[in-house]
NUDO-925990 format. One record per residue (C-alpha): residue in one letter; x, y, z. Coordinates in steps of 0.001 Angstrom, whole numbers, padded with zeros to 6 digits, always signed. Each point is the difference from the previous one (the first is absolute). Example, Ala and Ser with C-alpha at 12.3 -4.5 7.8 and 13.67 -1.06 7.14 Angstrom:
residues 2
A+012300-004500+007800
S+001370+003440-000660
END
This chain:
residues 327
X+144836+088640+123481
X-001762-003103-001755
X-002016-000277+003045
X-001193+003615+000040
X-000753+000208-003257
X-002330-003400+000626
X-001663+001632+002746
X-000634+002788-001959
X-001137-001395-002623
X-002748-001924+002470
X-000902+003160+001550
X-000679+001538-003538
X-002088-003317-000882
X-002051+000050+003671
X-001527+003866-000813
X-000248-000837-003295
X-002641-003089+000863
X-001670+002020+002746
X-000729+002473-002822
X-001360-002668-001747
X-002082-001266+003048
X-001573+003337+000367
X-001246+000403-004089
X-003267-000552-000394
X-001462-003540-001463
X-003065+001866-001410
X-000556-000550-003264
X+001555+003361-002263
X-002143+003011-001489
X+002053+002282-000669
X-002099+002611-001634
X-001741+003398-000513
X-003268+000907+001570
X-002428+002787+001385
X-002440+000070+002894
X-002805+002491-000806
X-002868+001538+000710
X-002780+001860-002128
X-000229+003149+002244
X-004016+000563-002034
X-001255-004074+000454
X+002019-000763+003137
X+001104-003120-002316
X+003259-001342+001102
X+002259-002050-002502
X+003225-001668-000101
X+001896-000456-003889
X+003252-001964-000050
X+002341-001195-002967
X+002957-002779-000064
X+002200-002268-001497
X-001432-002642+002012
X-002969-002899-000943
X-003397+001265+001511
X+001052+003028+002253
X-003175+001164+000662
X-000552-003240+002233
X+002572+001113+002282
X+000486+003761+000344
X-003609+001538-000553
X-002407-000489+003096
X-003359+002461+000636
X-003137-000200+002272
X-002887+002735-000494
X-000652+002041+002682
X+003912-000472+001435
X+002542+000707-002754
X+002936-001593-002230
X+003528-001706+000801
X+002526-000449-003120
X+002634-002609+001737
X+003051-000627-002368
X+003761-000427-000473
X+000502-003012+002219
X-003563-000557+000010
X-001902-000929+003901
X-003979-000654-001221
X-000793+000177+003641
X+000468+003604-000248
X-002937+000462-001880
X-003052-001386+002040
X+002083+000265+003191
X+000780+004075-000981
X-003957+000148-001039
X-001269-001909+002919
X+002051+002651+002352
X-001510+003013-001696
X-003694-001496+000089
X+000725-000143+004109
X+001520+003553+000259
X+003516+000306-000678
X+000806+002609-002121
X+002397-000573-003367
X+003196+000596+002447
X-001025-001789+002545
X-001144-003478-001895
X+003577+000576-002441
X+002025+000321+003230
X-001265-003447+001714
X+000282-001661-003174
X+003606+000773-000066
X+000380-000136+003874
X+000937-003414+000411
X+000743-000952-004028
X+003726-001069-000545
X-000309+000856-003923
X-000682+003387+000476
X+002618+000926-001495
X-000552-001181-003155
X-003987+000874+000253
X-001633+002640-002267
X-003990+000902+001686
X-002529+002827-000824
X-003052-000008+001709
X-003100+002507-000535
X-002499+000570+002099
X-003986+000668-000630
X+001098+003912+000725
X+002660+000280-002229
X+002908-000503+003071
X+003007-001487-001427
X+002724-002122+001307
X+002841-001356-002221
X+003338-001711+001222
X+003368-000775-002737
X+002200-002195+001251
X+004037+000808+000622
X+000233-003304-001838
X-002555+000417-003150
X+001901-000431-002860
X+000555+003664-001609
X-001100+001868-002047
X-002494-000587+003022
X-002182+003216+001819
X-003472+001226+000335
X-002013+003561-000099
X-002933+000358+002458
X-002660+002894-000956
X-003218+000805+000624
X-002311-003201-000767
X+003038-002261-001554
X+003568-001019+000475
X+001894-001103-002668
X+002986-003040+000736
X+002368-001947-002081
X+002745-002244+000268
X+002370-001475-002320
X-000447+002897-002279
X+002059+000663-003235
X+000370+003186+000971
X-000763+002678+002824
X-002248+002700-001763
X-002702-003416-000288
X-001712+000929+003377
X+000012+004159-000832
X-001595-001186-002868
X-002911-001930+001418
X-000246+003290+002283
X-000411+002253-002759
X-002551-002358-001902
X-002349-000142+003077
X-000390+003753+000415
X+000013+000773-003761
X-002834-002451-000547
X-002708+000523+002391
X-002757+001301-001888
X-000275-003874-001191
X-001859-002995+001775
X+001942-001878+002698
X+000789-003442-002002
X+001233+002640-002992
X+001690+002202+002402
X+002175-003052+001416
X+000951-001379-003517
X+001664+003099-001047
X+002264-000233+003119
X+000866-003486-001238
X+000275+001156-003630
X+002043+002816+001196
X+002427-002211+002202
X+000097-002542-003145
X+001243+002933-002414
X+002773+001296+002811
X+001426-003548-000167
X-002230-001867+002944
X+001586-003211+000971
X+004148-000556-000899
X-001067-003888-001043
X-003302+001087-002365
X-003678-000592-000238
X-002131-002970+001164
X-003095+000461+002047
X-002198+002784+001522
X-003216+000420+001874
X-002433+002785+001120
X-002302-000606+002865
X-002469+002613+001206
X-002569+000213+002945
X-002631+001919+001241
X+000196+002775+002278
X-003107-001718+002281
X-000128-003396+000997
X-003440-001853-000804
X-001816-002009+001235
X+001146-002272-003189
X+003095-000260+000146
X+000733-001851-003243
X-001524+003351-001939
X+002682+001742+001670
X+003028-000013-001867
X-000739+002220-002674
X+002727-001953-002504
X+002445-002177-000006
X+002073-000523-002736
X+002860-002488-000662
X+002729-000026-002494
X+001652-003336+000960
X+002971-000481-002833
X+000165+002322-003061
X+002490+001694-002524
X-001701+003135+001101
X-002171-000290+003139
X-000590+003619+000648
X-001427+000731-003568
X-001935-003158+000467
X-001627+000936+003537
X-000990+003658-001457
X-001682-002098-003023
X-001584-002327+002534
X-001194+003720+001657
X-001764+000917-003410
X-001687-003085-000084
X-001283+000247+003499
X-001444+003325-000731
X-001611-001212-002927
X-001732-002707+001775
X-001401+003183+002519
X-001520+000643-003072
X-001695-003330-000827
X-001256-000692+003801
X-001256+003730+000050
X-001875-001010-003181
X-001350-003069+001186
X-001371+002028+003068
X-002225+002503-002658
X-000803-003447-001580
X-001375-000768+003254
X-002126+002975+000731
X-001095-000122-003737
X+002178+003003-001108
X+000973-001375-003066
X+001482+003137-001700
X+002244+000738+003130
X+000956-003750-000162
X+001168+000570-003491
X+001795+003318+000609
X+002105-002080+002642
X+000388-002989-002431
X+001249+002482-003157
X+002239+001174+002743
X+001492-003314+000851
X+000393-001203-003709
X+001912+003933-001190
X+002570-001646+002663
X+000356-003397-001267
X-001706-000356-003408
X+001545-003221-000655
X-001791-001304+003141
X-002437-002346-000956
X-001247-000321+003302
X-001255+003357+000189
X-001136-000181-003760
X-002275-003179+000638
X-001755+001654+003466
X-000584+003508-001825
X-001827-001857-002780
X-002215-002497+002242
X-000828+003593+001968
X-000999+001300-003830
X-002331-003006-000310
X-001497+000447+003171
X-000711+002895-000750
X-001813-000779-003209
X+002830+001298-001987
X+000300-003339-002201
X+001621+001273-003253
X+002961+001974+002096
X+000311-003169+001786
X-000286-002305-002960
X+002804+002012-001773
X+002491+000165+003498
X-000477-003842+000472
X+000379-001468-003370
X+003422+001870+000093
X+001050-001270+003603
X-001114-004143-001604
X+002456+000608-002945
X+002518+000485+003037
X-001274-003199+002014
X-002954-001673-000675
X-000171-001240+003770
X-001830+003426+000892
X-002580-001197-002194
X-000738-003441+002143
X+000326+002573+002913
X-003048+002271-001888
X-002273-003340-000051
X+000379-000497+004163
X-000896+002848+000715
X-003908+000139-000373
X-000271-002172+002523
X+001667+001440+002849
X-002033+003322-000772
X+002998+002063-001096
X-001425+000400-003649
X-003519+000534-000696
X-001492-000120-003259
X-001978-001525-002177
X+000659-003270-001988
X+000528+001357-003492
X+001958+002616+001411
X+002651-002131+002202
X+000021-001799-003578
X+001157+003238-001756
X+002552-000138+002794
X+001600-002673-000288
X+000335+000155-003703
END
């Protein structure tokens, strides 16, 4: 009976270390994401969250003209440029997912969404993912999570997509991650997030093709942070849109796009400094007098920065009034 009980005991042991020979060694993500598409731009975006260091380095993959791949759970990176690189040759969503997980032992415990250029979906969960684990494919997104504190997280992120699409993509997506954050998201908690978003067409530039990319590597509240990060990004659209009318000489169009920049982030003094060099350029002196003796008081380095630039032609005035300027 000793025997037996020995025997079964090895038995019990042997499956138990196969198990253990077929887990994954991929690094963990275990996470909540979408896979998108903005049915007006053709945009396509992928928006994850975790309680893991830099997620957004693992799960979130894109290529303009081609489509999106959110790998997570145990995490294979291959996934995403080998998943991309099979859509760019043909095979549809199903077809790339399917040989990815052909000949993959860890399927299992694999969680992959994949978007195409047209909107075509394909999204595997698997038997393994840790629960609360599942996904909701739609028209233009699938929603996925594992590891979830509870099971209403991934109707949630369903429910935020469709109720929110009268806003811009990069919005759009951070309400889904807002939305899975306020259901619960993630059993362990909060540490990083990204959003990553390409064009519909590839270029013939391929680094002006990702849209944005975003990265919220460790923080007490990543997904506030990356929808921050958002609202500084489009006040920025603001400030290179002005710099374009400063280009063509449209000063008070440049200005309208500064004042728009600066109502977002008044405490900027970035966009403080440029709107008042614009003012001066403009032979509004007194405005721009007033703006940068205010912005000195806050660090007098932007004054050394007024004196350069004369000479690289990106202030032109006079003498007495660069002198007023700098005062």
């Amino acid at each position: 009976m000793k025997n037996l009980c020995i025997l079964i005991l090895l038995f019990t042991l042997g499956f138990e270390a196969i198990g253990q020979l077929n887990r994954p060694t991929d690094p963990l993500a275990h996470t909540y994401s979408i896979v998108a598409r903005d049915a007006n731009t053709g945009e396509m975006a992928v928006a994850v969250q975790s309680h893991w260091f830099s997620v957004g380095t693992a799960v979130s993959w894109g290529e303009a003209g081609v489509g999106v791949v959110a790998t997570q759970s145990f995490t294979n990176k291959s996934f995403g440029l080998r998943g991309l690189a099979m859509m760019k040759s043909g095979l549809s969503p199903q077809e790339a997912l399917d040989s990815l997980l052909n000949n993959d032992e860890g399927k299992a415990f694999r969680q992959v969404a994949i978007l195409d250029v047209n909107g075509k979906i394909a999204t595997h969960t698997g038997e393994k993912c840790i629960d609360e684990a599942g996904h909701i494919n739609g028209e233009n997104f699938s929603v996925q999570a594992n590891m979830m504190l509870k099971k209403t997280v991934v109707p949630a992120m369903e429910a935020a997509w469709k109720s929110n699409n009268g806003l811009p993509l990069a919005e759009r997506m951070g309400k889904v991650l807002e939305a899975a954050q306020a259901e619960g998201g993630d059993i362990r908690g909060k540490q990083s997030a990204a959003l990553l978003i390409v064009k519909a067409e590839a270029s013939d530039e391929p680094w002006n093709d990702k849209v944005l990319d975003l990265r919220v590597d460790d923080h007490e509240n990543p997904v506030a942070e990356l929808n921050r990060l958002v609202k500084v990004f489009r006040a920025y659209e603001h400030m290179n849109q002005g710099d374009l009318y400063v280009e063509k000489g449209a000063m008070q169009e440049a200005m309208n796009e500064y004042n728009a920049a600066m109502q977002m982030f008044p405490e900027n003094l970035e966009m403080q400094y440029w709107t008042a060099i614009t003012l001066a350029n403009d032979g509004k002196i007194d405005k721009a007098v007033e703006m940068l003796q205010k912005i000195y008081m806050s660090d007098a380095n932007w004054r050394e920065l007024t004196k350069r630039l004369p000479k690289v032609g990106l202030l032109e005035v006079d003498q007495n009034e660069l002198k007023r300027l700098l005062r």
